[in-house]
C-alpha positions in Angstrom: 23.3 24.3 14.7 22.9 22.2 17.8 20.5 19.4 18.1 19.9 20.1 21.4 18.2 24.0 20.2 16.8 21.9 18.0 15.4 19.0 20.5 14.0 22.4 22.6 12.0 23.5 19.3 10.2 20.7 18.9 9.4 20.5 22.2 8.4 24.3 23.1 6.7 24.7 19.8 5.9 21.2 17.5 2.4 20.1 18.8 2.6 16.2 17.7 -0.3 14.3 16.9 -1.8 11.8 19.8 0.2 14.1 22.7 0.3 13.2 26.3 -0.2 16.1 28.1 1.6 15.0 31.1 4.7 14.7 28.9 4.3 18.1 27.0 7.9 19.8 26.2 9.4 17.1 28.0 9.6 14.5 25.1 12.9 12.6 23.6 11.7 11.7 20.5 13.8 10.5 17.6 14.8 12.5 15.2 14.3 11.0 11.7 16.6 13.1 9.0 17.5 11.5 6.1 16.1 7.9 4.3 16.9 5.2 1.2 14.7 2.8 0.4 13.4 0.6 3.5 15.8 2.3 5.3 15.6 6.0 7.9 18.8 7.7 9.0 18.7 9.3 12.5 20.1 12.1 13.7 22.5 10.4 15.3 23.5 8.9 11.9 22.6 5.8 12.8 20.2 3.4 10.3 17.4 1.8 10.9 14.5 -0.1 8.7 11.2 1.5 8.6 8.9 -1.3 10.1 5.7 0.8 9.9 6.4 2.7 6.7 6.1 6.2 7.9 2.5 6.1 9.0 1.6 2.9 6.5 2.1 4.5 3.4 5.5 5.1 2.3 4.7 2.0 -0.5 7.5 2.6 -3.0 9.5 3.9 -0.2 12.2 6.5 0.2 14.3 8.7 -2.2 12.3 8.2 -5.1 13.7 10.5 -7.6 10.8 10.0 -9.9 8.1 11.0 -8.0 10.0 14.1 -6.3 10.8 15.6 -10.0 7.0 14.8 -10.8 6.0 16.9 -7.7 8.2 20.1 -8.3 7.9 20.0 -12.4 4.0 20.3 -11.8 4.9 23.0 -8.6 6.6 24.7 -11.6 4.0 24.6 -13.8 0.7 25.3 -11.5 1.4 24.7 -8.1 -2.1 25.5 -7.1 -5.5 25.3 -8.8 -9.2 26.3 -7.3 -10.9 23.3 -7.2 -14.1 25.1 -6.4 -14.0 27.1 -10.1 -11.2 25.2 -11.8 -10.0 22.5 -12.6 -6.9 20.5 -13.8 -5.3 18.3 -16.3 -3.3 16.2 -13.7 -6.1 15.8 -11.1 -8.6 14.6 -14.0 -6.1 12.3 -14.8 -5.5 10.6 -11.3 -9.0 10.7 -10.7 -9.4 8.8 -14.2 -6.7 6.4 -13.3 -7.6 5.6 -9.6 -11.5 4.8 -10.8 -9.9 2.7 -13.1 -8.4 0.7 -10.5 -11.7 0.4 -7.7 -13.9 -2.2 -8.3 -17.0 -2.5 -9.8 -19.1 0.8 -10.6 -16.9 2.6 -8.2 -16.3 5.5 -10.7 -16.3 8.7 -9.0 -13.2 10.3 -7.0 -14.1 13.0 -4.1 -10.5 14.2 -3.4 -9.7 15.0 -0.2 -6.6 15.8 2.1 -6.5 12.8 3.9 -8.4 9.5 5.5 -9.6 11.7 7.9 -11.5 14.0 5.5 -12.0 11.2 3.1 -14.2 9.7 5.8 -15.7 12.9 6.9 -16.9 13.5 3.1 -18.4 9.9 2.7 -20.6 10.1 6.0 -21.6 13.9 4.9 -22.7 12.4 1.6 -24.7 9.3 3.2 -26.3 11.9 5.1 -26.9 14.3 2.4 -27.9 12.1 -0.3 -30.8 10.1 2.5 -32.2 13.9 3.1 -32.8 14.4 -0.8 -34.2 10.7 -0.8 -36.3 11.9 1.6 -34.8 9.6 4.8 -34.3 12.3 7.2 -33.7 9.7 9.7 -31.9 7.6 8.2 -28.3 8.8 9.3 -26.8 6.2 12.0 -23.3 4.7 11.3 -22.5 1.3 13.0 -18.6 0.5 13.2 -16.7 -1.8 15.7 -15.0 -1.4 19.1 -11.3 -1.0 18.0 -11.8 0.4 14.4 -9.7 3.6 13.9 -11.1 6.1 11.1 -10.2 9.5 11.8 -9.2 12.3 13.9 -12.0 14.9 12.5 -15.3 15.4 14.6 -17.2 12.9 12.4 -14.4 10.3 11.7 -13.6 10.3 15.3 -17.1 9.8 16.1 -17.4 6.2 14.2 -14.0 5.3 15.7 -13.8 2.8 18.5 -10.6 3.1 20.4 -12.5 3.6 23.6 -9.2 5.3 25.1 -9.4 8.1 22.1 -12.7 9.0 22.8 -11.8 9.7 26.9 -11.7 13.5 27.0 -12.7 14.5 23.8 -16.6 15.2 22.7 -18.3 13.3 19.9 -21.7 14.1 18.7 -24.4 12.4 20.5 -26.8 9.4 18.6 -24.6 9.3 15.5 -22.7 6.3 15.9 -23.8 2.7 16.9 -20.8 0.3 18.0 -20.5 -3.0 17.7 -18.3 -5.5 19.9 -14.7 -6.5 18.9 -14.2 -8.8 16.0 -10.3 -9.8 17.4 -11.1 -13.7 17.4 -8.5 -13.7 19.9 -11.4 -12.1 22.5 -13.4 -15.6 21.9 -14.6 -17.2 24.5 -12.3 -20.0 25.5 -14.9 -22.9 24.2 -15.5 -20.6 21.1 -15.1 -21.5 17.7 -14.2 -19.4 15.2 -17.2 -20.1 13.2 -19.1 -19.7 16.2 -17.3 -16.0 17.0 -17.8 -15.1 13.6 -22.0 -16.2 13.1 -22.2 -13.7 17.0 -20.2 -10.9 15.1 -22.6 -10.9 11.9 -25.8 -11.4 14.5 -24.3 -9.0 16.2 -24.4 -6.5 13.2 -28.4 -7.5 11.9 -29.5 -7.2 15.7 -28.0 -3.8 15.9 -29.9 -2.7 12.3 -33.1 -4.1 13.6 -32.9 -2.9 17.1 -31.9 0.5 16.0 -34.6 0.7 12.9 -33.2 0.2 9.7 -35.3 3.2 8.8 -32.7 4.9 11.1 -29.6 3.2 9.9 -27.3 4.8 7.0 -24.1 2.6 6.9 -22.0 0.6 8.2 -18.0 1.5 8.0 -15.6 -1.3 8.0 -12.3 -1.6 7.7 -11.1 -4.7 5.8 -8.4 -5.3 8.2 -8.5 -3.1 11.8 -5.4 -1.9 11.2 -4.9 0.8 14.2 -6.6 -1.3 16.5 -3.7 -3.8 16.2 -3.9 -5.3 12.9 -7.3 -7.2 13.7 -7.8 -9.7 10.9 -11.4 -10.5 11.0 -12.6 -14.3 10.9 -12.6 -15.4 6.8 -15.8 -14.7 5.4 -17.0 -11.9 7.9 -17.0 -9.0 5.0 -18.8 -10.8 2.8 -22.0 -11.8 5.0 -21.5 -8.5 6.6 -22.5 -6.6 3.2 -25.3 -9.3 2.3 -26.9 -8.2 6.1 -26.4 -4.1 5.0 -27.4 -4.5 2.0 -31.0 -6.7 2.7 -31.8 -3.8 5.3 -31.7 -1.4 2.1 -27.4 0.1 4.8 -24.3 1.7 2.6 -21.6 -0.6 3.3 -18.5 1.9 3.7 -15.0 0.2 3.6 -12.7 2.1 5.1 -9.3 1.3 3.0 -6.7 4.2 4.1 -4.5 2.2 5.1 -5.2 -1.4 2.7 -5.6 0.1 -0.6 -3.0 0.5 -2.8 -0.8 -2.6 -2.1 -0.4 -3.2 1.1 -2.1 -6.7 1.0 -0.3 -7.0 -2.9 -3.9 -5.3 -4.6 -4.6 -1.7 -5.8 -7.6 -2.3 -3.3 -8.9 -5.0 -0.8 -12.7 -5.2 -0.5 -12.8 -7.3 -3.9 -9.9 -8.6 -4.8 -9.1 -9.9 -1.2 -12.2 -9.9 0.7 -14.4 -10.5 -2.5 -17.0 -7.5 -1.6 -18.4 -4.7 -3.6 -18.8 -1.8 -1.1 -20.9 1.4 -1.8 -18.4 3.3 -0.9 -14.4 3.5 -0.3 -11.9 5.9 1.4 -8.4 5.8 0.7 -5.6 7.7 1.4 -1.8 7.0 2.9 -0.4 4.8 -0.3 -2.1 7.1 -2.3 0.9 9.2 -3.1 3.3 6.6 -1.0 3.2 9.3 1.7 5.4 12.1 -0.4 2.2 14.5 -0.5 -0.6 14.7 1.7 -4.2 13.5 -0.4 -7.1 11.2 0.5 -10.5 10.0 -1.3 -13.7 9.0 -1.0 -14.7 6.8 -4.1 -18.7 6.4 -4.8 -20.4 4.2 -6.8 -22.2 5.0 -9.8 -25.5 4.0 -8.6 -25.0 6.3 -5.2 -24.6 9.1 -7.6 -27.4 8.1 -9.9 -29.7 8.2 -7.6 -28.9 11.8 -6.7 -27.8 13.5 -9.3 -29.8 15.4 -12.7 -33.6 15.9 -12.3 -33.2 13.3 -9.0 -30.8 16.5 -7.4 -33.3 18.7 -6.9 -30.7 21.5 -7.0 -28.6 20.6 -4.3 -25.4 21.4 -3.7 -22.8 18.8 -1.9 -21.7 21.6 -0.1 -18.5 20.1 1.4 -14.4 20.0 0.0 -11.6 21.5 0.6 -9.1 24.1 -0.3 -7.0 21.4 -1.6 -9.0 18.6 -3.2 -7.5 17.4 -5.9 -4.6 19.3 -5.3 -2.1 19.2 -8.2 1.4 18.5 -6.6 -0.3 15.9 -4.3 -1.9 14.7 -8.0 1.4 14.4 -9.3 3.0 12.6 -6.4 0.2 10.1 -7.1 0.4 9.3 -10.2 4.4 9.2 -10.3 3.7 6.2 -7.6 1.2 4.7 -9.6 3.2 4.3 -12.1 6.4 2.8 -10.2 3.8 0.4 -8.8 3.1 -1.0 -11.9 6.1 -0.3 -13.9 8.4 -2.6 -11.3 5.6 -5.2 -10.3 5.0 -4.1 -6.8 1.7 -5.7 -6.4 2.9 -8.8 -7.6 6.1 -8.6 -5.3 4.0 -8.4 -2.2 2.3 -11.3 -3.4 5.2 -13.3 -3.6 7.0 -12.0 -0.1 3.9 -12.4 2.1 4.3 -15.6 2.9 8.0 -15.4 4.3 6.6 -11.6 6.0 3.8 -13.6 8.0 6.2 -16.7 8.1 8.6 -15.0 10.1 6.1 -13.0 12.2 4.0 -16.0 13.4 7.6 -17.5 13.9 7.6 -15.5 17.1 4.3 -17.2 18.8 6.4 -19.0 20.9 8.4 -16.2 22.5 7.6 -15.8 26.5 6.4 -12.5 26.3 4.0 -12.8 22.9 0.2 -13.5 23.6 -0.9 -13.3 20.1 0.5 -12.7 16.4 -1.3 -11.7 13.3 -1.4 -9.9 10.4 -2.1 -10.7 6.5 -0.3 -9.3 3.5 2.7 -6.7 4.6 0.7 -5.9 7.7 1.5 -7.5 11.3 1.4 -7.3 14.9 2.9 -9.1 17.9 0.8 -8.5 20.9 2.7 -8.8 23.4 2.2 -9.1 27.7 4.2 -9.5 31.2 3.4 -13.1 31.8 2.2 -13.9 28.9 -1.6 -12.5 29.9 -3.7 -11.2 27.2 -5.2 -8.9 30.5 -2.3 -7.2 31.5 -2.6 -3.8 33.3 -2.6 -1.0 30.9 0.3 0.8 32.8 2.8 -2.2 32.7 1.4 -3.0 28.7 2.6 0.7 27.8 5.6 0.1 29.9 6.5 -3.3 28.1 6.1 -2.0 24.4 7.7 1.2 25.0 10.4 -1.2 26.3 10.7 -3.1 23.4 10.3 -0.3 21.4 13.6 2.0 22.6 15.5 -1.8 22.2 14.7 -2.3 18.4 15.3 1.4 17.8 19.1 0.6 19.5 18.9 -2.1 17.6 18.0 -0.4 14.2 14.3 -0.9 13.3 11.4 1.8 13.8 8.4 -0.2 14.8 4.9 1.2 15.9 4.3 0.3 19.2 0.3 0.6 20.1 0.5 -0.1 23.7 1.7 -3.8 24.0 1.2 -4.0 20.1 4.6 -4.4 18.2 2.8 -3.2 14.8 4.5 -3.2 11.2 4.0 -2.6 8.2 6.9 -1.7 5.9 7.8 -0.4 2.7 5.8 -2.4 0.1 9.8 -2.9 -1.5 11.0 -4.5 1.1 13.1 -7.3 0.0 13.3 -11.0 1.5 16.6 -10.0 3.3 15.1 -7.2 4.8 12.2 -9.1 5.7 15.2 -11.4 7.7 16.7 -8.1 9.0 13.5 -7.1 10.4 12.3 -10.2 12.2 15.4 -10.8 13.3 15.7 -7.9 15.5 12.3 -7.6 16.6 13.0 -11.0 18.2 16.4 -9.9 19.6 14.6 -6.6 21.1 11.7 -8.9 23.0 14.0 -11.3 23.9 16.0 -9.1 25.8 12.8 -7.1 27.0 12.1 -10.9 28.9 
């Protein structure tokens, strides 16, 4: 068949996510066909490493026979389970082992198809479980300019990417927004400590302006991951949950895209940020991207408080056709236990520092106004003149530059903007770490 009927179909008929209109059925995207490892083969045949795993999740990475035979033994058995009426061994058991894993009194699993849903689910059930404790106004979110948490009406609506939000409708009052936490966007007599005391007042004054009789949560995202890998100042998560939590606010953290190794821990808030959040939403690394599933995890005392004589006879009337599905519960698992089996977590451990070695190794290069990144996430911002207020025309112009010359160069990055974002298979190996870096700085060195 020819790639070019091909080419045609996916123009004329594949709607891709985050479409520019102006460029409908006119794209050249590449096509991605076969995969190893770190590695994606092109159509073209050619190789390249995988610098954003996928979408951030491929965390065992590719052509894992294990998790693949898991997936289609349990399509053989039940491929499909109502989990409205039903329920099923291999769900129970992910559920089981993912609670397991979540710190603290985080014990119960609301499986979901994504982090999309997964945040959709935990804002319907700050909301529901306020109007049972009889805090009908209680139901404002706060989040940041620059957090990313979903593409569903409600997720969407607590996201900040100001140029998401341009033509599509949000519902009005919910959401509260605070300003960016980049301390890059300091003033230039700032100090971080400084920055970091106006980002928590920042977050009380916004409870006590707004009520707190009117506030519900605040969702965070340990590290702002879609925004450009924003790595917030040390010691911002902690005081932000000690500020929620004396104004009686659910602290949401928002882990889709750090939980399950990505900064070498099954999940972030403790472990690296050393805070105990009401609630978490995962998804991504949850099945290394072979299956789509997210979650919302709650904590025993959210569920407490709601549930038995306390529930009134209320029903949390929201899921999904798929939650918990059992293929996707396989997949799971099957990663889960390749994580642990060949030391994954521990491996990122021991590789970060080379990873964020080599990517704050490129500081220097003419074109890079800022790099930053913890664990196996980075990002090289990038600017004509090195001006961290470039026009936004000539910053999607430069990163879609250096985009096309890694790709001829044989790495997939994410470019967000001017943002050279990566964030590879947790299995990447030193070498490849090399491999990477090295042609990222060969691609923006022959962008200048």
């Amino acid at each position: 068949m020819e790639n070019t009927n091909v080419k045609n179909w996916d123009n004329d008929h594949f709607m891709h996510p985050w479409e520019g209109m102006g460029d409908m059925g006119q794209n050249e995207r590449a096509f991605l066909e076969t995969s190893d490892g770190v590695y994606v083969t092109n159509d073209k045949g050619q190789k390249l490493i995988d610098g954003p795993a996928g979408m951030w999740c491929v965390q065992v990475g590719y052509g894992r026979d294990e998790i693949a035979d898991a997936m289609a033994d349990q399509a053989r058995k039940l491929a499909y389970f109502s989990p409205f009426n039903n329920t099923n061994t291999v769900a129970a058991e992910f559920a089981r082992e993912i609670a397991k894993r979540a710190p603290g009194d985080l014990n119960h699993v609301f499986f979901t198809t994504g982090g999309s849903t997964a945040v959709d689910s935990a804002i319907r059930f700050v909301h529901f479980r306020n109007n049972l404790l009889g805090k009908p106004t209680k139901k404002k979110i706060i989040s940041r300019q620059k957090a990313y948490h979903g593409s569903t009406y409600l997720s969407a609506a607590v996201s900040g990417k100001e140029r998401d939000r341009l033509w599509l409708d949000k519902p009005d009052g919910l959401a509260h927004f605070l300003p960016d936490v980049n301390p890059l966007m300091r003033g230039p007599d700032q100090s971080v400590d400084d920055f970091l005391d106006e980002k928590i007042a920042d977050l009380e004054n916004a409870i006590l302006d707004l009520g707190p009789e009117n506030v519900a949560a605040f969702i965070a995202e340990p590290v702002l991951a879609s925004g450009g890998v924003i790595v917030p100042p040390k010691g911002y998560h902690k005081r932000c949950i000690e500020v929620c939590h004396a104004h009686d606010v659910l602290y949401i953290s928002d882990e889709v895209v750090t939980a399950f190794g990505r900064l070498g821990h099954w999940f972030a808030s403790k472990d690296v940020f050393d805070i105990q959040p009401d609630i978490i939403t995962c998804a991504k690394g949850l099945t290394s991207g072979y299956a789509p599933m997210g979650a919302a995890i709650f904590s025993d005392r959210l569920i407490d408080s709601v549930s038995g004589d306390k529930g009134q006879g209320a029903v949390f009337s929201n899921g999904y056709t798929y939650s918990g599905h059992p293929v996707s519960a396989a997949a799971g698992m099957a990663s889960m236990n390749i994580i642990e089996r060949e030391g994954i977590l521990e491996h990122v451990r021991k590789v970060t520092p080379q990873f964020q070695a080599r990517l704050h190794g490129l500081a220097d290069l003419d074109l890079v106004v800022d790099t930053r990144g913890t664990g196996l996430m980075g990002c090289i911002q990038c600017s004509y003149g090195g001006s961290k207020n470039g026009t936004l025309d000539q910053d999607y112009e430069l990163g879609a530059k250096i985009d096309t010359a890694c790709q001829s160069k044989g790495l997939v990055l994410r470019p967000l903007i001017n943002m050279c974002v990566m964030s590879p298979p947790l299995v990447i190996s030193p070498q490849q770490i090399d491999e990477m870096f090295y042609v990222l700085e060969g691609a923006i060195k022959a962008v200048t």
